[in-house]
C-alpha positions in Angstrom: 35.3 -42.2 29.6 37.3 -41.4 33.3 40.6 -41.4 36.3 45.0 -42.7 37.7 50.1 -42.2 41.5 52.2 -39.4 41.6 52.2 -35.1 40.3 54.7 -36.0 37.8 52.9 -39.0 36.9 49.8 -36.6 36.2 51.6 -33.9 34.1 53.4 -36.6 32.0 49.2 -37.3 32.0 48.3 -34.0 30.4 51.2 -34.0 27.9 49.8 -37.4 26.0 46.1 -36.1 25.8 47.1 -33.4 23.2 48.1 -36.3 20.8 46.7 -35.8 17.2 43.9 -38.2 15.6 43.5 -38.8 12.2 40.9 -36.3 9.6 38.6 -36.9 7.4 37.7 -35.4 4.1 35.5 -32.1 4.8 32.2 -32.8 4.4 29.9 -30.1 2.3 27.3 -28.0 3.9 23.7 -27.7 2.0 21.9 -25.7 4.6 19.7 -23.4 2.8 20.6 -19.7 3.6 17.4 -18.4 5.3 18.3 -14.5 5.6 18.2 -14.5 1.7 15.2 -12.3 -0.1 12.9 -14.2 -1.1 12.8 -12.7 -5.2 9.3 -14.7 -6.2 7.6 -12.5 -3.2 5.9 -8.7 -4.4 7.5 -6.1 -3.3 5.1 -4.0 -1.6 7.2 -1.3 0.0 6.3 1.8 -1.9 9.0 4.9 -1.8 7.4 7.7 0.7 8.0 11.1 -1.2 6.8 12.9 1.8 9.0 11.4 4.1 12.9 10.9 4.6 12.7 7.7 6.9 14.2 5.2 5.4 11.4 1.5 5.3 11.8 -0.2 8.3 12.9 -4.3 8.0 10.1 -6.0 10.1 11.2 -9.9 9.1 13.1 -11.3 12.4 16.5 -11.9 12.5 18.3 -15.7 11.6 18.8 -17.4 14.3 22.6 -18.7 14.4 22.6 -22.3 14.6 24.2 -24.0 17.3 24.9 -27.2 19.0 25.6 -28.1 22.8 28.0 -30.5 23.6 28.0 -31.8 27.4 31.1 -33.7 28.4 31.8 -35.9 31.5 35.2 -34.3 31.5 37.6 -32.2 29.8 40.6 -31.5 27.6 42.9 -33.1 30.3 41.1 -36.7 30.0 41.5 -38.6 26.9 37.9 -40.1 26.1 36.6 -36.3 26.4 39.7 -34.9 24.8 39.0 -36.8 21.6 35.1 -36.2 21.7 36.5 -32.0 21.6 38.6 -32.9 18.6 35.9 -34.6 17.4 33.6 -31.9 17.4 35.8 -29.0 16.2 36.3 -31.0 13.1 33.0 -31.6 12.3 32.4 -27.9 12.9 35.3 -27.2 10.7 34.0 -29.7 7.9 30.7 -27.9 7.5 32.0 -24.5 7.6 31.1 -23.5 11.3 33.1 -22.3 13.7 33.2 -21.9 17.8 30.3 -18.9 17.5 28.2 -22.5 16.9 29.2 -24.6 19.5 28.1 -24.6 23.8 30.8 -26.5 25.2 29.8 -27.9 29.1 32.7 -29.5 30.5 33.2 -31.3 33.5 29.6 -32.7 33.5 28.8 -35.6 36.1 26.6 -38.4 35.9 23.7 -37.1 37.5 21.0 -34.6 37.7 23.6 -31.9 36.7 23.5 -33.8 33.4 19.9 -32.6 32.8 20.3 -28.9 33.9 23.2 -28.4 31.3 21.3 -30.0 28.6 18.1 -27.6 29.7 21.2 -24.5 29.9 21.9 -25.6 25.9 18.4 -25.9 25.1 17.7 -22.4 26.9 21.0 -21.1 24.8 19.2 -21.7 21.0 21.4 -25.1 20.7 19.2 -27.3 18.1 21.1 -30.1 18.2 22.9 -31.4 22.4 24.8 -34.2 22.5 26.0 -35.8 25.5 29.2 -37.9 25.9 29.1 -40.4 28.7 26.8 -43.5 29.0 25.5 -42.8 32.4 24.2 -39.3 31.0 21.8 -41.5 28.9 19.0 -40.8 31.1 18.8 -37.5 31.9 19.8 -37.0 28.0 16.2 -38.3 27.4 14.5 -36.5 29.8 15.6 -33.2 27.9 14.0 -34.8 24.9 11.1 -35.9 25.9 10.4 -32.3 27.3 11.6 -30.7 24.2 10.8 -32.4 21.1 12.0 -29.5 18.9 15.5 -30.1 19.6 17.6 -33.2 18.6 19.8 -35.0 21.4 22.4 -37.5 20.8 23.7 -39.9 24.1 26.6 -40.8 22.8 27.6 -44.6 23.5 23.8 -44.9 24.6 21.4 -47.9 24.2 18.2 -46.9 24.9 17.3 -44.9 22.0 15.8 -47.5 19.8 13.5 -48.9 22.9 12.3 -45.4 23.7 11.0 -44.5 20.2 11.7 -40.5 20.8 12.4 -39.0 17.1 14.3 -36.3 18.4 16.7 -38.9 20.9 19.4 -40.8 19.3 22.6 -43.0 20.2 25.6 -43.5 18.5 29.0 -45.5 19.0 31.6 -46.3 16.8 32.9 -50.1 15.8 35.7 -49.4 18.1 36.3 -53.4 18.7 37.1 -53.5 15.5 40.4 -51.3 15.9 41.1 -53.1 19.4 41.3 -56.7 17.5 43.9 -54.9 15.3 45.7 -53.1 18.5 45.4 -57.1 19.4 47.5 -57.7 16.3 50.1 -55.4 17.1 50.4 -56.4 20.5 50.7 -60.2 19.3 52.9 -59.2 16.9 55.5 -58.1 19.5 55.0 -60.9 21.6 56.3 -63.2 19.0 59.0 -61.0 18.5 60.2 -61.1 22.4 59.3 -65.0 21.9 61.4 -65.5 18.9 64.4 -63.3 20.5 63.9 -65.7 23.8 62.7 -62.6 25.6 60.4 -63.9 27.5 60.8 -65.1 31.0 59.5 -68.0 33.5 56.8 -65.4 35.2 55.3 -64.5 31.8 54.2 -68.5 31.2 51.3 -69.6 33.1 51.5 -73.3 34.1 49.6 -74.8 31.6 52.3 -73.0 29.1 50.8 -69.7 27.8 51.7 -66.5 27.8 50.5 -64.1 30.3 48.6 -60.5 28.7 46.7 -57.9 31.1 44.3 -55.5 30.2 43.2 -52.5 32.7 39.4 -51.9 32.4 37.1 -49.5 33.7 33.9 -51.5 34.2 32.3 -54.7 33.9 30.2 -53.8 31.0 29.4 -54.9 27.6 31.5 -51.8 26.2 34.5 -52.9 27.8 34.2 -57.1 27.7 33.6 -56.4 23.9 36.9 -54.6 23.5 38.9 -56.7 25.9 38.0 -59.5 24.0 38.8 -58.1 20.3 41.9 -57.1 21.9 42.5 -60.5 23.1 41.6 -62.0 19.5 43.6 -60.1 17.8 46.9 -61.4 19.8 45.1 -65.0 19.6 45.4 -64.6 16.1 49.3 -64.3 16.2 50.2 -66.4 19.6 47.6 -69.1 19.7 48.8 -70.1 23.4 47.4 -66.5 25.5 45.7 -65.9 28.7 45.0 -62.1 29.6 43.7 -61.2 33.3 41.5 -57.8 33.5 42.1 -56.1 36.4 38.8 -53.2 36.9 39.3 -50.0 38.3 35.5 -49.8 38.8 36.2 -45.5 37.4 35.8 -44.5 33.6 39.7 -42.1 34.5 41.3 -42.4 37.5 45.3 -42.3 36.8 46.3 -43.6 40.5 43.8 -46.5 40.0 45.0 -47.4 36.3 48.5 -47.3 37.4 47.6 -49.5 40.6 46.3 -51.8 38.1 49.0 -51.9 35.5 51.5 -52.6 38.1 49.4 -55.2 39.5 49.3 -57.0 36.6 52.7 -56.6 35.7 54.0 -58.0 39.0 51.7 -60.9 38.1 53.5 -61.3 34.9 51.9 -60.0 32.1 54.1 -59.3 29.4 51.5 -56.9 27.3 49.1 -54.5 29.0 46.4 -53.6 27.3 43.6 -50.8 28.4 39.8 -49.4 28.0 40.6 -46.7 30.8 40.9 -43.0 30.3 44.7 -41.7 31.3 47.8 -42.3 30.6 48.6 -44.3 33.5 48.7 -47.1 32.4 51.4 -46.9 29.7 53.0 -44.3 32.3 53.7 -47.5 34.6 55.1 -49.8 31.2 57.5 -47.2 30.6 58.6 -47.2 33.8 59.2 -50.9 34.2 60.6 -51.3 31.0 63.2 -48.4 31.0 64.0 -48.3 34.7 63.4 -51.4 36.5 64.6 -53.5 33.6 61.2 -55.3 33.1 59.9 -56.5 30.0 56.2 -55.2 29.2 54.8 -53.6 26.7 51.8 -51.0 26.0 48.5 -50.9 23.7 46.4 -47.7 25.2 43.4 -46.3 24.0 41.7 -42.9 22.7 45.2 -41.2 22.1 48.8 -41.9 20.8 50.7 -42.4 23.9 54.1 -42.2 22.9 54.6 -39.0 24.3 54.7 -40.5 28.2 56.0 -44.1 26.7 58.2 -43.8 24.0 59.6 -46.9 24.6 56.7 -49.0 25.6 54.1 -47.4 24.0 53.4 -50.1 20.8 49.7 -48.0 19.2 46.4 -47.0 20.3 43.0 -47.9 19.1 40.9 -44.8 18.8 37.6 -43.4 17.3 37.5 -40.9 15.0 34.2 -39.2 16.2 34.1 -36.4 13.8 32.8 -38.8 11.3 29.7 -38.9 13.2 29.7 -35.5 14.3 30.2 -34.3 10.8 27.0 -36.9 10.0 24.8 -35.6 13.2 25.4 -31.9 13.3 25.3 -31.6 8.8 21.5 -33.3 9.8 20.7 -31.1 11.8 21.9 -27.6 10.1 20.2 -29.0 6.8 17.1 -29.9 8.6 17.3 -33.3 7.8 16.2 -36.5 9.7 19.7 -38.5 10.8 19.5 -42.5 12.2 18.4 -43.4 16.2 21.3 -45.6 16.2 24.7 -45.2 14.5 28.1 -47.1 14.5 30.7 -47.2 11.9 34.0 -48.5 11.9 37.2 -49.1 9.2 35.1 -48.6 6.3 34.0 -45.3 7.1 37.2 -44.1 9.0 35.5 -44.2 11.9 38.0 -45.7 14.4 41.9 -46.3 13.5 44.9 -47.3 15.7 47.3 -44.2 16.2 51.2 -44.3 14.8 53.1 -47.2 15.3 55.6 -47.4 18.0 59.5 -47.2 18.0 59.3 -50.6 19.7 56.7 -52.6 17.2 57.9 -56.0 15.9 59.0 -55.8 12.3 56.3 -56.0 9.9 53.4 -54.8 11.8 52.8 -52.1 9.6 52.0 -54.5 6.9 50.1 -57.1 9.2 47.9 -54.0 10.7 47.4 -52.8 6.9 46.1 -56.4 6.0 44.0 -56.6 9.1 42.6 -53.6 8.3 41.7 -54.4 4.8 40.3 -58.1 5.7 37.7 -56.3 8.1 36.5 -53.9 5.4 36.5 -56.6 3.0 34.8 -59.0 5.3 37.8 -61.6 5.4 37.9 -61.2 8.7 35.0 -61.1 11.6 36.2 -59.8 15.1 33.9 -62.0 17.1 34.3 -65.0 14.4 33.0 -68.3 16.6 35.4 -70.3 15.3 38.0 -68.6 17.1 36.9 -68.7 20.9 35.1 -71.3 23.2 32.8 -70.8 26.4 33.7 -73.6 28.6 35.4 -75.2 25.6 32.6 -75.3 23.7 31.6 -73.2 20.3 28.8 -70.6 21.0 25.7 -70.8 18.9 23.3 -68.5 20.4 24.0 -64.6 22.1 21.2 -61.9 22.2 22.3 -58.2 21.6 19.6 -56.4 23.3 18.4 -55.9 26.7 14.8 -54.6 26.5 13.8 -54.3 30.3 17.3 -52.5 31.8 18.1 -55.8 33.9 21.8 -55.3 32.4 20.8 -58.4 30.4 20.5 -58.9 26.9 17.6 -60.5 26.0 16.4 -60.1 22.5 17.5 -60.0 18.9 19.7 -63.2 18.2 23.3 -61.5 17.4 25.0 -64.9 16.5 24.1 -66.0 12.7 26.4 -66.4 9.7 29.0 -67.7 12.2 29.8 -65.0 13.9 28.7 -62.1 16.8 27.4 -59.1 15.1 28.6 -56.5 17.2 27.0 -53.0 16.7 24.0 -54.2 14.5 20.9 -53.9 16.5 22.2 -50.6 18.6 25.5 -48.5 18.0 26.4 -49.4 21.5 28.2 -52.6 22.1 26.4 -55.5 23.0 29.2 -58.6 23.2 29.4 -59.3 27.0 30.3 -62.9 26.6 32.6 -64.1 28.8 35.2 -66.3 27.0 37.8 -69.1 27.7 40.8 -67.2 28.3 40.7 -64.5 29.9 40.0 -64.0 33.7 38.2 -60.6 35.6 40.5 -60.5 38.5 38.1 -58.2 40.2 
C-alpha cells in the first residue's frame, strides 16, 4: 500500500522492489475448451457438387479470457510490486500468459478507481480485481452494475455485508508472518543484549528496551500487524516498549524515512514497518554503517537487503499468487470462489524473506519452529495470555463493523483464549490498542 529524503535515497528505493518472493506449486487448469466440435451434434452441412465455395463457419469466435487488475501504484512501490508478481504467477500457474491480463497502474483512490474497472469490464475482463482498500467502493459499484463479471477488493471488508455474488474480498494472514518477523527481531535484540550492545538511550526508565515501528495509518490492518510484530519480540525479550510513529500515506519514502529517523533519535534499537518503500531500512543502514548507531531493520512486502545489507534482519511478506491462482482458476473454470478469503502459513500464503547477514545465531531454527507452532496451532498470534489493556486480560473484542463507523461492532472474535484474526472477513479486524506500545502520532 504507498510513499519516503533524497534522489539517491529513491534509486536505492527502486533497486530493493525487484526483490524475489517465494513460488508455489503450479496449480492445474480444468477449464473446458469451448472452440472444441461438439462430436454428439449432426452434422448437417451437406457437400455442394454444384459449387466450389467452401461451407462457411457461422458459430462465433471464443472469447479469450481475461482479467483486469487495477493497482494503486506500480512496479516501483513495494505493496503493488508484489501484487504484479503475484498475478503473473498465478497466470503462469494456470497456463495463461500476458494476452490474459489488463494491467491499470497508478490507479488512485477515487472515482478514477471506477472508470478503470468500467475500462476492464469494456475490455472482455471476466474477472477485475482491485488492490488498495480505499478502492473498495468504487470496486462495488462496478459490480453492482455488472453482475456478469466477478470483482475482487483486495484487503476489503465490505463484501460479506453487501451480499453481491459477483463482489468479493480477500487478505492474507499476514500478522501471522509479522509475529515471526517479531521473533527475528527479538532474537537480535537478545543478541546485542547478551554482547552488552545496548546503550542507556535504548532503556526506557522503567527498564525496557526501546523498539519503533513506521506505520502508514491508524487502522485495524496496520494495529493488527504492529502488534504481532510486537508479540513476536515479547516472546523473546519480555521487557519491550515499541512507539509507532504514522506517516498518515500507504508510500511515501521522505515520510518513512522522517519517521525512521525519528524514532531512532528517540532510541529505538529495532525499527519495524507496515509502509511501502524502502526508506525505512534505507535510514537503519545508514545509522548503523555510517553514523556508528546501533539499529536494526524488519521491512515489509520485499527482501530489503539490497539497500540494507547490513541492517536489513527479514521481511514479512504475502505471497498473493496463492490467491490469485485460487481467484482467477474460479473464474476460467466457471466456478463459484469464497466472498471472503485469508490464508496464511499453512497455505504458503505469507512468509518472511531470506534471513539477514546480521541475524542472531539460531534464528533460522527459532523462525522454523515458530512457523511450525502456528500451522500446528501451538502457537496463537493474538493469544490473551500474552498482552494486557490497562493491565488487565481482555475477554471480549468484536471483529466486525456493520454500519462503516470505523468500529467493530459484531461477531465476538475473542473465544478459546485468544483473537481470531481473519475469521469473520479476510481483512484484519484486531485494532486493540495494547499495553506497550505507544502511537506517537
Amino acid at each position: 500500500m504507498k510513499k519516503f529524503l533524497a534522489i539517491a535515497l529513491c534509486a536505492l528505493m527502486v533497486l530493493a522492489l525487484f526483490a524475489c518472493t517465494a513460488s508455489t506449486t503450479p496449480a492445474t487448469s480444468t477449464a473446458t475448451d469451448t472452440t472444441k466440435t461438439d462430436t454428439t451434434k449432426t452434422d448437417t452441412t451437406k457437400t455442394d457438387t454444384t459449387s466450389t465455395q467452401p461451407a462457411q463457419n457461422t458459430e462465433p469466435e471464443a472469447k479469450p479470457f481475461k482479467v483486469g487488475v487495477v493497482l494503486v501504484g506500480d512496479e516501483n512501490e513495494g505493496y503493488t510490486y508484489a501484487h504484479i508478481i503475484g498475478v503473473q504467477k498465478a497466470l503462469e500457474n494456470l497456463g495463461l500468459g500476458e494476452a490474459n491480463v489488463v494491467w491499470k497502474y497508478n490507479v488512485p483512490e477515487n472515482e478514477q478507481c471506477y472508470d478503470k474497472c468500467i475500462e476492464c469490464v469494456e475490455e472482455g475482463c471476466s474477472l477485475v480485481i482491485t488492490n488498495s482498500y480505499s478502492h473498495q467502493d468504487f470496486t462495488q459499484q462496478a459490480a453492482e452494475e455488472h453482475p456478469e463479471v466477478e470483482f475482487v477488493a483486495m484487503t476489503g471488508d465490505k463484501a460479506k455485508a453487501v451480499g453481491l455474488d459477483n463482489f468479493h474480498n480477500a487478505f492474507t494472514c499476514i500478522y501471522e508472518a509479522r509475529y515471526v518477523g517479531g521473533i527475528v527481531a527479538g532474537m537480535k535484540l537478545q543478541q546485542l543484549i547478551d554482547e552488552g550492545k545496548v546503550q542507556d538511550k535504548n532503556i526506557d526508565a522503567d527498564g525496557n528496551y526501546k523498539i519503533g515501528y513506521v506505520g502508514a495509518f491508524p487502522y485495524a490492518e496496520v494495529v493488527s500487524g504492529y502488534t504481532a510484530f510486537y508479540l513476536g519480540i515479547k516472546s523473546i525479550v519480555p521487557n519491550v516498549h515499541m512507539d509507532v510513529q504514522y506517516t498518515n500515506s500507504w508510500f511515501d519514502p521522505v515520510a518513512e524515512s522522517e519517521a525512521a529517523t525519528a524514532l531512532i533519535e528517540r532510541g529505538c534499537i529495532i525499527i519495524g514497518q507496515h509502509a511501502d518503500s524502502t526508506g525505512a531500512p534505507s535510514v537503519c543502514e545508514e545509522y548503523l554503517t555510517k553514523k556508528d548507531t546501533v539499529v536494526y531493520s524488519v521491512g515489509y512486502n520485499v527482501n530489503m537487503l539490497s539497500v540494507a545489507p547490513t541492517a536489513a534482519l527479514t521481511s514479512p511478506t504475502n505471497e498473493w499468487d496463492v490467491y490469485y491462482t485460487y481467484a482467477i482458476g474460479s473464474v476460467l473454470n466457471g466456478q463459484k470462489f469464497d466472498t471472503n478469503s485469508a490464508q496464511g502459513f499453512e497455505a504458503g500464503a505469507v512468509a518472511v524473506t531470506e534471513l539477514g547477514a546480521s541475524c542472531a545465531p539460531g534464528t533460522a531454527e527459532a523462525v522454523a519452529k515458530a512457523i511450525e507452532d502456528i500451522k500446528s496451532g501451538a502457537i496463537h498470534v493474538f493469544d490473551t495470555k500474552t498482552f494486557t489493556i490497562g493491565g488487565e486480560e481482555v475477554t471480549h473484542a468484536f471483529a466486525t463493523d456493520t454500519d462503516g463507523d470505523w468500529t467493530n461492532d459484531a461477531d465476538e472474535a475473542i473465544f478459546d483464549g485468544y483473537f481470531h484474526e481473519s475469521y469473520f472477513q479476510s481483512a484484519p479486524a484486531f485494532s486493540l490498542r495494547i499495553d506497550g506500545i505507544t502511537e506517537l502520532n
